[in-house]
Each structure stands twice: as structure tokens, then as C-alpha cells.
C-alpha positions as CSV (number, residue, x, y, z in Angstrom):
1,X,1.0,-63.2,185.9
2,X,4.6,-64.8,185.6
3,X,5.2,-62.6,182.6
4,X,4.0,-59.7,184.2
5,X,6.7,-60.1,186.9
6,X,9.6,-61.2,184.9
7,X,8.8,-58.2,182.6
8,X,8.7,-56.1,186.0
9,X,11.9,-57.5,187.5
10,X,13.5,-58.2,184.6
11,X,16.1,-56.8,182.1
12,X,13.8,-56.9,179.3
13,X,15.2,-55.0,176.1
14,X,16.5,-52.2,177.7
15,X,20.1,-51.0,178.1
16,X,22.0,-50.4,181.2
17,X,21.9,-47.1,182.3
18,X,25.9,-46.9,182.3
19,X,25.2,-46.9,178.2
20,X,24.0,-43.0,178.7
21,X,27.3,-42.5,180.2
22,X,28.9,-44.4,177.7
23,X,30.9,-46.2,180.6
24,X,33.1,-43.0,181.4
25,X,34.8,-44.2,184.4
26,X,35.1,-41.0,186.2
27,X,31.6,-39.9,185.4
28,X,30.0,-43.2,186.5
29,X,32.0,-43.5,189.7
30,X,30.9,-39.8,190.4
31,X,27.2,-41.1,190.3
32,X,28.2,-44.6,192.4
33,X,29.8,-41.9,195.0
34,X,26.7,-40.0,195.0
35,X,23.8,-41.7,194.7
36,X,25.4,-44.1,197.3
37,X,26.6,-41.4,200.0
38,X,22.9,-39.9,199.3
39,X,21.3,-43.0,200.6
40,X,23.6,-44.0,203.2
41,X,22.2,-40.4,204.7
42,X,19.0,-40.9,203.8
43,X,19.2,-44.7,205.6
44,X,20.6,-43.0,208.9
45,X,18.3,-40.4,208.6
46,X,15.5,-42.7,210.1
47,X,17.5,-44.3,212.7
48,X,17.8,-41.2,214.0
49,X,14.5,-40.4,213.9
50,X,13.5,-43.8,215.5
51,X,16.3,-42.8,218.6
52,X,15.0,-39.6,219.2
53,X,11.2,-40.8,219.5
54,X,12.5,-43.3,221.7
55,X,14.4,-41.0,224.0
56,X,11.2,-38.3,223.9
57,X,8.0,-40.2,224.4
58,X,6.3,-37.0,225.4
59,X,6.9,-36.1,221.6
60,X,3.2,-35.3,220.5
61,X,3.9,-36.0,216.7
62,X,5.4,-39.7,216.8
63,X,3.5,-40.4,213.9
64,X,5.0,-37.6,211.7
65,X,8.5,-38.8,212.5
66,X,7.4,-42.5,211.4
67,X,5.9,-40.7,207.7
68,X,8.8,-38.9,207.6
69,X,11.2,-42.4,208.2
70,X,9.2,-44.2,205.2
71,X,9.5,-41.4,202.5
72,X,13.1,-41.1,203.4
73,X,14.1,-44.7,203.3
74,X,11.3,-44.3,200.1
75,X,13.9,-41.5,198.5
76,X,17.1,-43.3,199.6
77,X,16.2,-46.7,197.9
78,X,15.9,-44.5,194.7
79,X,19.2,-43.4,194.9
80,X,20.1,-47.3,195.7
81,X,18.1,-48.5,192.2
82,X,20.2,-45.5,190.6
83,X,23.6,-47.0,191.4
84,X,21.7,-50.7,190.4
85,X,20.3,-49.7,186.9
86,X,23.7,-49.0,185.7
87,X,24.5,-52.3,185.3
88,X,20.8,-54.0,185.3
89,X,18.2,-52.4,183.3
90,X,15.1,-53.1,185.8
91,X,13.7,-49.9,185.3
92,X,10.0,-50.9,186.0
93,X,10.8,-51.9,189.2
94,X,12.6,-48.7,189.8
95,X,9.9,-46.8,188.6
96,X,7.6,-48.6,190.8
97,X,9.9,-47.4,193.8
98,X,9.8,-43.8,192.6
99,X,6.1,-43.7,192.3
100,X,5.6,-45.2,195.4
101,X,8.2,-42.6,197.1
102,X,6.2,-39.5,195.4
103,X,2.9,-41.1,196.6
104,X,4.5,-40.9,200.2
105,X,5.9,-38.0,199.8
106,X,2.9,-35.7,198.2
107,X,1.2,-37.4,201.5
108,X,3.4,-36.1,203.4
109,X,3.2,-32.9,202.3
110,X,-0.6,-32.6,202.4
111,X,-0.7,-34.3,205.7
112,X,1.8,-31.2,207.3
113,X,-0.8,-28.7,206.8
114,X,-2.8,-29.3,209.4
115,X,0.3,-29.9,211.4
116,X,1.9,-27.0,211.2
117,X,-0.5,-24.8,213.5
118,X,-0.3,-27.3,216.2
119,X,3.8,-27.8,216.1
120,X,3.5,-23.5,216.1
121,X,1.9,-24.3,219.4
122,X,4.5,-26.0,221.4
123,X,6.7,-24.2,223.3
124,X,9.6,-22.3,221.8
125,X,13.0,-22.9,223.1
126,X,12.8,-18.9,224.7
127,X,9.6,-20.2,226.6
128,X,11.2,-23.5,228.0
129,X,14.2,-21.5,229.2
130,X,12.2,-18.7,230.8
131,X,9.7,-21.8,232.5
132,X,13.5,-23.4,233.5
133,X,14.9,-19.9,234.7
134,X,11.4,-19.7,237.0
135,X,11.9,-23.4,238.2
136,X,15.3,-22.7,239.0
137,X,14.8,-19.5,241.1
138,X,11.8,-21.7,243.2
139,X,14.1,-24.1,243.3
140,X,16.5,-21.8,245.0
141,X,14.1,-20.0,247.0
142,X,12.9,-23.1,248.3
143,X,16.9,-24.1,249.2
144,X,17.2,-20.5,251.3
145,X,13.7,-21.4,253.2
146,X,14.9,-25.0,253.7
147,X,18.6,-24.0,255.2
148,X,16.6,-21.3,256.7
149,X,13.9,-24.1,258.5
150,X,17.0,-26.3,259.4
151,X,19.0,-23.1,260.6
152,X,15.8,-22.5,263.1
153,X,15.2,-25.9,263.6
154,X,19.1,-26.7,265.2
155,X,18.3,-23.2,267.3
156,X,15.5,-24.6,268.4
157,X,17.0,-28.2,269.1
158,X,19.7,-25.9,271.2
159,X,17.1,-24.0,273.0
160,X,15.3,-27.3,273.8
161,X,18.3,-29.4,275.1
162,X,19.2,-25.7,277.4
163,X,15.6,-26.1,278.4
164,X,15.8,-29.3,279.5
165,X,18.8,-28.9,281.4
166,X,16.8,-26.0,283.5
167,X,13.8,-27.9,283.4
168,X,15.9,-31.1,285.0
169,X,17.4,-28.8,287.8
170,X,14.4,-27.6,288.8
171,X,12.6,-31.0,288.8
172,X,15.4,-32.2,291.3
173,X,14.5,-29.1,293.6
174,X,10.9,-29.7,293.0
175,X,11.4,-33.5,294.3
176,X,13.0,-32.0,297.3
177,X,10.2,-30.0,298.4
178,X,7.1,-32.3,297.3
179,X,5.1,-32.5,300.6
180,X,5.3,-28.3,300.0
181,X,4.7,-28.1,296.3
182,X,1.2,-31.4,296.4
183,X,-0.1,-28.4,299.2
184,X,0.8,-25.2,297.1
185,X,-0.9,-27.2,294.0
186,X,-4.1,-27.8,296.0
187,X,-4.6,-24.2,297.4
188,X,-4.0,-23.1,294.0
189,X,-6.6,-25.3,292.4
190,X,-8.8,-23.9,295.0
191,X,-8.1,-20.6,294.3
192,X,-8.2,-20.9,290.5
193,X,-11.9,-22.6,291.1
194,X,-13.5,-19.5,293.0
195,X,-11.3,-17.1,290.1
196,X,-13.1,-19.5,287.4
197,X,-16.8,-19.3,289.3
198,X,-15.8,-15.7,290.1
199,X,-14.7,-14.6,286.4
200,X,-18.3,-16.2,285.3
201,X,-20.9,-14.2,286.9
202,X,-18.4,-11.3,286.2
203,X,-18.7,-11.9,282.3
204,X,-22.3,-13.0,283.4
205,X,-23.1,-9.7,284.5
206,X,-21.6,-7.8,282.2
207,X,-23.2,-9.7,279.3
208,X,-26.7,-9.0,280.8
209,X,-25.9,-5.1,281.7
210,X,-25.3,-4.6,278.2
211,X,-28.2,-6.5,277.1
212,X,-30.4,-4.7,279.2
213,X,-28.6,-1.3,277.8
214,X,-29.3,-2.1,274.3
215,X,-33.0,-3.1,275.2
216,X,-33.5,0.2,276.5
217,X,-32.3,1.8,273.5
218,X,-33.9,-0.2,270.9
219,X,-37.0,0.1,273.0
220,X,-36.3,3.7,273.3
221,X,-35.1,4.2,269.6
222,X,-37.8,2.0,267.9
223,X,-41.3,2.2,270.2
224,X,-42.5,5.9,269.2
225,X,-40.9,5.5,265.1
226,X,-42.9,2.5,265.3
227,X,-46.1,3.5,267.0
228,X,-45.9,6.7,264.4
229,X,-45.8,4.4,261.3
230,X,-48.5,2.9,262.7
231,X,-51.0,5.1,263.0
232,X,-49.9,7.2,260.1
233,X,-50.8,3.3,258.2
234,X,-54.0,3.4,259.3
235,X,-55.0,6.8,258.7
236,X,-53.5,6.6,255.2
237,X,-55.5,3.5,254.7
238,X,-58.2,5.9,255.0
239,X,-57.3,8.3,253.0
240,X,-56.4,6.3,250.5
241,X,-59.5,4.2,250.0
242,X,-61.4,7.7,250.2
243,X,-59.4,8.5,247.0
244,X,-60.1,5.1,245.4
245,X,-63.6,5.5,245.8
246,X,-63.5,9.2,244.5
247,X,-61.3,8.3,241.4
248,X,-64.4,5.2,241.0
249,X,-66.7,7.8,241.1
250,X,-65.1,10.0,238.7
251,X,-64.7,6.8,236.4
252,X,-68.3,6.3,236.4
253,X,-69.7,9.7,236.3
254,X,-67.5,11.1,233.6
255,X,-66.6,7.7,231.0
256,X,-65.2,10.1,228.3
257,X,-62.4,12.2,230.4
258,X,-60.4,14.6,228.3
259,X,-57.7,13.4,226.3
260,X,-55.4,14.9,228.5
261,X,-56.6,13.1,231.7
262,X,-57.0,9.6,229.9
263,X,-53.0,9.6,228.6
264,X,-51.8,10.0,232.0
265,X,-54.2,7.4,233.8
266,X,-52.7,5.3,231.1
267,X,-49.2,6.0,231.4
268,X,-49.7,5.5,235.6
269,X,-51.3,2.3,235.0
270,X,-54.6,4.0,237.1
271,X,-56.3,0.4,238.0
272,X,-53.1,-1.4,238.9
273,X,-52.6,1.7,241.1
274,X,-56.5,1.1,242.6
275,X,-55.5,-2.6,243.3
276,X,-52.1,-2.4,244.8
277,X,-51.9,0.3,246.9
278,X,-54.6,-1.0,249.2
279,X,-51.9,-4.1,249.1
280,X,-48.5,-1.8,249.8
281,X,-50.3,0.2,253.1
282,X,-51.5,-3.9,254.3
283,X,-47.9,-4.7,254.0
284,X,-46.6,-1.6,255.4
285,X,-48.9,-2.6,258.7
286,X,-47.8,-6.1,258.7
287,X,-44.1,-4.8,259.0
288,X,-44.9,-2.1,261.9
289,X,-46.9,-5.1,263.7
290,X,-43.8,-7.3,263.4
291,X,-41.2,-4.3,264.3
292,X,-43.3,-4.1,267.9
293,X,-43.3,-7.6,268.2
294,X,-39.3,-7.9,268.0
295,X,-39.0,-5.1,270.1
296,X,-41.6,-6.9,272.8
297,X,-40.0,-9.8,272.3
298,X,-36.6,-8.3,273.2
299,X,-38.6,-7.0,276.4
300,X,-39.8,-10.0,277.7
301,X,-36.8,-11.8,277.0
302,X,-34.4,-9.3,279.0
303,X,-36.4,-8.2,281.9
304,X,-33.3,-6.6,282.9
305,X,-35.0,-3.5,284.5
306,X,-36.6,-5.7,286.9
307,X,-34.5,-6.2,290.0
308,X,-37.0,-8.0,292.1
309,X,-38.7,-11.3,292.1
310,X,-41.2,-11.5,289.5
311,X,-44.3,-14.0,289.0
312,X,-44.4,-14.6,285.0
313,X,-45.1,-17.0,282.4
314,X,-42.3,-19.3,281.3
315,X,-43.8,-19.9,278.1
316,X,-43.8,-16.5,277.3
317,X,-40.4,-16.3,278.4
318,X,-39.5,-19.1,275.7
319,X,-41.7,-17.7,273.3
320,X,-39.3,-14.8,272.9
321,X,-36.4,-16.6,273.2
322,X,-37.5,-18.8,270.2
323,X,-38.5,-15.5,268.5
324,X,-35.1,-14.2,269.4
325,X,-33.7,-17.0,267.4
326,X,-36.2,-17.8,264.6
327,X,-33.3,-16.7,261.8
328,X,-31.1,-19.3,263.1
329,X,-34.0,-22.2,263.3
330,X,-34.1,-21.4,258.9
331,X,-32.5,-24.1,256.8
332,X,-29.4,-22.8,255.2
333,X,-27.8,-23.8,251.7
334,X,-31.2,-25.3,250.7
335,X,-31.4,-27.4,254.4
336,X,-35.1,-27.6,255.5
337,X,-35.9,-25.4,258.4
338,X,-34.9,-26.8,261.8
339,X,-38.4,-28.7,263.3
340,X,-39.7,-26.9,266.5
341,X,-41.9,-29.2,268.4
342,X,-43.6,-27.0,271.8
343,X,-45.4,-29.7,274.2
344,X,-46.3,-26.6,277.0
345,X,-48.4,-28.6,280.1
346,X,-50.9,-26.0,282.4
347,X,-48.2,-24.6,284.3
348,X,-48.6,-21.5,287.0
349,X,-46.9,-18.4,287.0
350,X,-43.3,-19.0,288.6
351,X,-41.8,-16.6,290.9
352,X,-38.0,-16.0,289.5
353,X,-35.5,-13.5,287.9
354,X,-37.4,-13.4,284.0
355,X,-34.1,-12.2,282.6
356,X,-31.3,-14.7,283.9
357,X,-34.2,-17.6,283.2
358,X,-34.4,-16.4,279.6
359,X,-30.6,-16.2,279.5
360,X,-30.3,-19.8,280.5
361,X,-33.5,-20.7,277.7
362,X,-31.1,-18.6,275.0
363,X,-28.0,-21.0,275.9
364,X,-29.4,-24.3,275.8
365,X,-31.7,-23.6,272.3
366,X,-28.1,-22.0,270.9
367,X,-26.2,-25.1,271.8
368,X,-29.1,-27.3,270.0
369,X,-29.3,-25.2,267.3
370,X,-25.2,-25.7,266.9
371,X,-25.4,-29.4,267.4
372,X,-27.8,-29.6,264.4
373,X,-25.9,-27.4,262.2
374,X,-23.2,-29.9,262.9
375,X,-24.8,-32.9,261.8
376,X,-26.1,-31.1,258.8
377,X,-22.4,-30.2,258.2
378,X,-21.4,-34.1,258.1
379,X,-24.7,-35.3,256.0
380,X,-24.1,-32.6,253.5
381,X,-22.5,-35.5,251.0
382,X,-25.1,-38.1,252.5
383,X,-28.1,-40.1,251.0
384,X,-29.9,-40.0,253.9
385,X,-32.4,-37.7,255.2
386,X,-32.0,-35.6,257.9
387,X,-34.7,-33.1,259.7
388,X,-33.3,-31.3,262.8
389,X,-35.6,-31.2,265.6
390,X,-36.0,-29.3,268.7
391,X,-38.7,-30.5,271.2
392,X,-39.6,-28.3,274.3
393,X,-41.7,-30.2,277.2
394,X,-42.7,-28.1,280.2
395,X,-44.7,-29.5,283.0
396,X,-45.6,-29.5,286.7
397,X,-44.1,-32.3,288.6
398,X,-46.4,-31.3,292.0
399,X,-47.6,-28.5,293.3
400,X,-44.3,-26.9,294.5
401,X,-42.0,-27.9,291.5
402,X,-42.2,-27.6,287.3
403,X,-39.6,-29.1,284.9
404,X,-38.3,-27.5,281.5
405,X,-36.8,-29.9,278.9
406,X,-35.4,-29.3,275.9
407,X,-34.5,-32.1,273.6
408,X,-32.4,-31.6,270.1
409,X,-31.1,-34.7,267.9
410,X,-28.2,-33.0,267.1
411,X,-24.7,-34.6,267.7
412,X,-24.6,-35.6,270.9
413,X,-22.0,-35.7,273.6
414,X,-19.4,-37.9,275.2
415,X,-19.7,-39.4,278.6
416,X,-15.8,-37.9,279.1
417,X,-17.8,-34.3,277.3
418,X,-21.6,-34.4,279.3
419,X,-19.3,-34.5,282.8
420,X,-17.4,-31.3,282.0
421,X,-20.1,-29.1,280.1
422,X,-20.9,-27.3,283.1
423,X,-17.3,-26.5,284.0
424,X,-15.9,-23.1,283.6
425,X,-14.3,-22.4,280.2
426,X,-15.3,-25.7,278.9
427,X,-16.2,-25.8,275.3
428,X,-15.7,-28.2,272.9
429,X,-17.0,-25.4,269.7
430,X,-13.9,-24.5,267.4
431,X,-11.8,-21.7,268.5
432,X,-13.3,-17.8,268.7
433,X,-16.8,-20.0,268.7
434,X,-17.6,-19.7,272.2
435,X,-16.4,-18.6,275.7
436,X,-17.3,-21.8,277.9
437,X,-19.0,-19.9,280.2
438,X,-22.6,-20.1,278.9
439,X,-23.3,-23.5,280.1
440,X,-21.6,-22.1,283.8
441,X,-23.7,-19.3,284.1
442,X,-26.8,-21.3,283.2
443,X,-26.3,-24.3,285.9
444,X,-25.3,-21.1,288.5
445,X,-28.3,-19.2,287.5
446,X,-30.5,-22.5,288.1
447,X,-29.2,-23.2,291.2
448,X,-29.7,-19.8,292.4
449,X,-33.3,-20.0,291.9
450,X,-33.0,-23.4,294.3
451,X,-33.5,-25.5,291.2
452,X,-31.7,-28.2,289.3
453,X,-30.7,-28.2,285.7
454,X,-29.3,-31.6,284.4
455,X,-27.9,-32.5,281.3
456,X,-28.5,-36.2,279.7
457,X,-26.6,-36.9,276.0
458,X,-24.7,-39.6,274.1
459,X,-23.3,-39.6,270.5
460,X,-25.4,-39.5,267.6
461,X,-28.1,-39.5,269.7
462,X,-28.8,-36.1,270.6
463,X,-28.8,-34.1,273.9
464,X,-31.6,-33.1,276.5
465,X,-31.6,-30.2,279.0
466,X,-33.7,-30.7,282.0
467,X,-34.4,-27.5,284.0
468,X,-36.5,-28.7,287.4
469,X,-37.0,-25.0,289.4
470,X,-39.3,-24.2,292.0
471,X,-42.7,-22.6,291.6
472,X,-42.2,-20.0,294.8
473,X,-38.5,-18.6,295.6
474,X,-37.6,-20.0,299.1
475,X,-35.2,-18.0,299.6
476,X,-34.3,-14.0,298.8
477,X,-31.5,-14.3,296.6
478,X,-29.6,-11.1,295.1
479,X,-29.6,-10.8,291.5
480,X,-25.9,-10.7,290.1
């Protein structure tokens, strides 16, 4: 091993390279210059490699720059052992160098193949200016709305401090006259009162006129179509099983049909025919039933074509409410369907207004259905279960009196909420979701028919409606 390295490092038998030149001073100065210029590049080649990937560590390819730093120094140490073997004939040890530079190198080169598609991918210098360009003209559009905002902003400071001013002069006039302004306040608050109770039966009444209108005309509109379907089902559910049983007794009296006649009951499908068309007419029947169910539905939920007092059924009356609203009791977004629990007692017949006493039904189960929804809303995310549930109760308290309640474990209500739910224009349902009168023209309509209608809610614990009416009017109201 100790020979093996001397022989490596060592001078061995050979000449110095300066021999070949045959010590020509210019000639081996010109390869001194050279060879030492050549690596004094290739030295602060790397360095600047090693500052750049320094100063860009977003640089994808820091590797590369490292592979290309060792062949370089690799190449530049050649040109060193050039300027040494001269002198000192180590050429083993320069040959060692050189091979181990070309084993670098060829690395290299095989290693920048795959490369090369992914450096084509980076962004030219065209692309980064037109990106820069863009960012600058944000950047300026963004200055103009900003001076613009500021511009509007010391208006508006200007505008405020005017304001003020005003605002300050009148409050000194207002403190003059305070005994006359607390009295003006208090006969305004009355009037705006009666204009709130006022404004509600107007909407009120308006609401149920068009109801009624549109009862009319679907009633109008739909009722013969309907009745026509109808009939025409049932008599074509006779016909056709008259032709089923004739094509069966074709099938059995003739089992060899012509050619003809056999390629076209194949290419009908003949039996599926026999077996679903009885199916299609039962379907057809179904719909027509349920058509005139909607449509008496609407009816008993309206009743706006009765003026007078009527004796009805207040189940039937919430029957159709609930029929009314049997779309919105379906689960949405893969939500089970919201639970309807009916607990009816043996109640009479109650004399009343059927329509307003729907009316009042449709707002409280709308208002449980939406406090449900809610919760459903903020347990969408949730591991726990949640079934919406609507529970009706009706019974008779004594002979003269029955009680309505409708319970929902939706949301629930403030105290600061449950006090004002009745008030005019009250809502606490996002903007455009509601007028706040529903809940107003319910307690009026209640209180019309000499009854009470009570409201009993916390939050997180649902809500419950209690509607406690007479079973005989006491009194001959008019309808409004």
C-alpha cells in the first residue's frame, strides 16, 4: 500500500512536463498564464454560484448549481495540476483528478436531461414582466381607489363635523322646549301604535282577499279538468281491461298468429303492455285523487267565501294547513323528514271565522318549521343526531273553552325575543324573510274570537304556541 501511494504521489521516472516544452520561457509562461487564469475563473465560478443560491432560495434547482460547483472546481484543479506537472512529474495523481472531473462531468451531463423540460417550465423573463406590469397596474388601481376612499372619507368627516354642529343647535333648542317635545313624543308613539295595529289588519286583509281570489280560481280552474280526468280514468280502465281480455282471448284461440301479427306484438313488447297499462291508468287515478285533495285542502283552509260565523272542525282545519305545508315538513340535503306528532282530544265543533283560524294555524307551523331548519342549519357539521319535531295537542279545557298547542324543538327564543314576538313588524328572520306582521295578525285574530293565544319558549329549547278560544262566539264580531 505505501508503494502504491508513493508511486501515485510520486515523481517516479517520469520527466517534468516543462521537458515537452524544452523549457522555452515564453512558451511555458504562456501555459503558467493560462492554465492559471483558467482556474482562478473556474474557482470563482462556484462562489458565485454558492451567492446566488444564497440570495434566491426559491431557486428550484439548488442541487444542479451544487453539481455544477464540483465539476467546475473538478476542471479548474486540472488546469492547477497542469501548471504543477511542469516542474513535478505526478502525473497519476493528475490523472486521477482528470478522471474524476470527467466522471462528474459525464454525470452532469446525463443528469441535465431530465432537467431541461422542467427549467423550459419556469417562467421566462417576458412572463415575469407581463405578471410585474399586471401587479403594478393593481397596484395602481388599488392607489386611485384608496385616495379615492380617503378623498370620500375626509368629505364625509366634513359632512359629519357640519352635522354635528346642526345636530348641537338643535339639541340646545330641543332642551328649551322639553316639557313640549316628552308630550309631542308620547302622542306620537300613540299614534304610531294605532298606524302599526292599523297597517296589520290592512296587509291582513289584503293577504286573505287574495288568498281567497286565488282559491276561487284554482278551484274554478282545476275542479271540472279534474273531475274530467277522472272519470275519463275510470271508463278507460274499462276499456282497457275489455281489450286485455280480448287480446287474451285472441292469444288463446289463435296460438299460431300470422307472421305479420307476431313481429309487431314483439317489437311492442305485447305482455309488458298487458301488465303495465293496468298500472299507468291506477297511477293516473292516484294523481286526479290527490289533485282534488289539494284543491279541498286549499278550500277548507281559506274559507274566505264564508263571511259569517261558522261551526267546523278544527282538526280538519289543521289537517289542511299541515297538507298545505307537507313540502316544507320534507328533509332537505339528505335531512330526515321533520317528525309530525297529532295528539287531537274529542273536541266539538267550534263556532269561528274557519279562514283567519287557519291563517293563524299557517303562521305558528311556518315559524316551527323555520326554527327547525335553523337548528338543522347549525348541526349540519355536528355528530349529533338531530330529528325535528312538531307536536300538535288539542283539547277541551270545559265545556265552554278548548286549547290548541303546538310545540316545535326548534331554536327557541329569548326572554328579551318571546316579549316582542307579538309586536308589529317584529321579526327576528334575516332581511326580505318575513314582514313581522304574521305573529300580529295571529294574536289580533285570536283575540277577536274572545280567546287567548300565548307563547312559552327559551333557547335551545324549543317554542310552544298555546291557542285557548271559545267553543260559542260571545260576541258578533265583523270579519276584517
Amino acid at each position: 500500500m505505501l508503494e502504491l501511494l508513493q508511486s501515485f504521489f510520486g515523481d517516479g521516472l517520469f520527466i517534468p512536463h516543462g521537458h515537452c516544452y524544452l523549457w522555452q520561457p515564453k512558451l511555458v509562461w504562456l501555459h503558467i498564464i493560462s492554465d492559471s487564469l483558467i482556474a482562478i475563473a473556474y474557482y470563482s465560478i462556484p462562489i458565485t454560484l454558492v451567492y446566488f443560491a444564497q440570495k434566491r432560495e426559491d431557486f428550484p434547482f439548488k442541487w444542479i448549481l451544487l453539481l455544477f460547483g464540483t465539476f467546475i472546481v473538478s476542471c479548474g484543479t486540472t488546469h492547477v495540476m497542469e501548471v504543477w506537472t511542469l516542474w513535478h512529474p505526478t502525473y497519476w495523481l493528475s490523472g486521477a483528478i482528470k478522471f474524476f472531473t470527467a466522471s462528474v462531468s459525464v454525470y452532469t451531463a446525463i443528469i441535465l436531461v431530465p432537467i431541461v423540460p422542467q427549467a423550459l417550465a419556469l417562467p421566462s423573463p417576458a412572463q415575469l414582466e407581463a405578471a410585474n406590469s399586471q401587479l403594478k397596474m393593481e397596484i395602481l388601481e388599488r392607489k386611485s381607489v384608496e385616495e379615492a376612499l380617503l378623498k370620500a372619507k375626509q368629505e364625509l368627516e366634513i359632512r359629519v363635523e357640519e352635522r354635528t354642529s346642526e345636530l348641537k343647535a338643535a339639541m340646545t333648542q330641543s332642551q328649551e322646549n322639553a316639557a313640549i317635545a316628552q308630550e309631542q313624543a308620547a302622542q306620537l308613539q300613540i299614534a304610531l301604535q294605532k298606524l302599526a295595529n292599523t297597517q296589520a289588519q290592512l296587509v291582513q286583509t289584503e293577504k286573505m282577499s287574495s288568498l281567497g281570489q286565488l282559491v276561487a280560481g284554482v278551484a274554478h280552474e282545476i275542479n271540472n279538468p279534474v273531475n274530467f280526468i277522472y272519470g275519463n280514468t275510470i271508463i278507460a280502465n274499462e276499456y282497457s281491461e275489455s281489450l286485455i281480455n280480448l287480446i287474451s282471448l285472441y292469444q288463446e284461440n289463435y296460438s299460431q298468429p300470422p307472421t305479420e301479427i307476431q313481429d309487431y306484438t314483439d317489437e311492442i313488447d305485447l305482455d309488458f303492455i298487458q301488465k303495465d297499462l293496468p298500472r299507468v291508468l291506477y297511477s293516473m287515478t292516484n294523481g286526479a285523487n290527490r289533485i282534488s285533495e289539494i284543491v279541498q285542502s286549499l278550500r277548507t283552509f281559506s274559507r274566505l267565501d264564508e263571511a259569517e260565523i261558522k261551526q267546523v272542525n278544527v282538526h280538519e282545519g289543521l289537517d289542511s294547513t299541515l297538507l298545505l305545508l307537507r313540502s316544507n315538513l320534507k328533509g332537505k340535503a339528505g335531512n330526515p323528514d321533520i317528525q309530525l306528532i297529532k295528539q287531537y282530544g274529542d273536541l266539538p265543533k267550534i263556532e269561528c271565522y274557519p279562514g283567519q283560524l287557519n291563517q293563524v294555524f299557517m303562521y305558528i307551523l311556518n315559524n316551527a318549521i323555520d326554527a327547525i331548519n335553523l337548528v338543522i342549519k347549525t348541526k349540519i357539521n355536528s355528530l349529533d343526531a338531530y330529528q325535528g319535531k312538531i307536536t300538535i295537542i288539542t283539547e277541551a279545557l270545559n265545556s265552554d273553552e278548548i286549547m290548541i298547542r303546538i310545540i316545535d324543538n326548534g331554536c327557541g327564543m329569548t326572554e328579551e325575543v318571546r316579549k316582542k314576538v307579538f309586536d308589529p313588524f317584529f321579526t327576528n328572520k334575516p332581511v326580505g324573510s318575513g314582514t313581522g306582521l304574521g305573529m300580529t295578525a295571529s294574536y289580533q285574530i285570536i283575540q277577536m274570537h274572545n280567546g287567548h293565544l300565548l307563547c312559552l319558549s327559551a333557547p335551545d329549547e324549543g317554542t310552544e304556541f298555546q291557542i285557548q278560544i271559545p267553543i260559542l262566539m260571545k260576541l258578533p264580531i265583523q270579519n276584517w
